[in-house]
Residue, then its C-alpha position, 0 to 999 in steps of 0.5 A: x531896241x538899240x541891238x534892233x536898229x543896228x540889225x536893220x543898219x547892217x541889213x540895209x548896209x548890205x543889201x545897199x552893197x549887194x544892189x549897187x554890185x547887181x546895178x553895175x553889171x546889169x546895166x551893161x547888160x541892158x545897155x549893150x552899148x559901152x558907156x564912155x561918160x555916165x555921172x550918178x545923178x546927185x542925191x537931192x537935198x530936198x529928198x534927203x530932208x524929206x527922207x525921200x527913198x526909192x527908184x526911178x525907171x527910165x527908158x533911153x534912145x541912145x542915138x548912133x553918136x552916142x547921146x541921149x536922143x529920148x527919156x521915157x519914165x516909167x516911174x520915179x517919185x517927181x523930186x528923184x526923176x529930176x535928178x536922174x534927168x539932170x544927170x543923163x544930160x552929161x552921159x555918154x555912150x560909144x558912137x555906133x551904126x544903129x541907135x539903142x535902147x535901153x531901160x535904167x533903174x536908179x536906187x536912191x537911198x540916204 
């Protein structure tokens, strides 16, 4: 039983690693547009007590001086969608001529 959890420890070890590398590179390949500031949003503590995982999805307006005009969720649990929403207040991309869209995914695991 002990040899089982360690399996599915080193499992979610590296399948964590792995979607953390894959999540860097395709949002800039979402983006187009270079993220200057781009805070991870904070864990919840509630979420944590309450074992929460999962993603939230979120489509963005960035406007052409580089903030966030629009969030649009697509799906999150409503405890992990506050926090990504607290967290995109403070990002922060390149000023460009046109805005932009992008749609984000954030992975929440304890």
């Amino acid at each position: 039983m002990n040899t089982e959890r360690n399996k599915r420890g080193i499992l979610g070890g590296a399948l964590l690693a792995v979607a953390l590398c894959l999540g860097v590179g395709n949002l800039e390949a979402q983006e187009g547009r270079k993220a200057l500031s781009n805070p991870a949003p904070a864990y919840p503590e509630v979420a944590k007590r309450m074992r929460l995982v999962g993603t939230v999805k979120v489509q963005i307006l960035i406007g052409t001086d580089g903030r966030i005009k629009e969030t649009s969720f697509v799906g999150g649990h409503p405890v992990l969608v506050n926090a990504v929403e607290e967290a995109l207040k403070n990002w922060k991309y390149a000023p460009s001529s046109g805005e932009t869209t992008a749609q984000l995914e954030f992975n929440f695991h304890p």
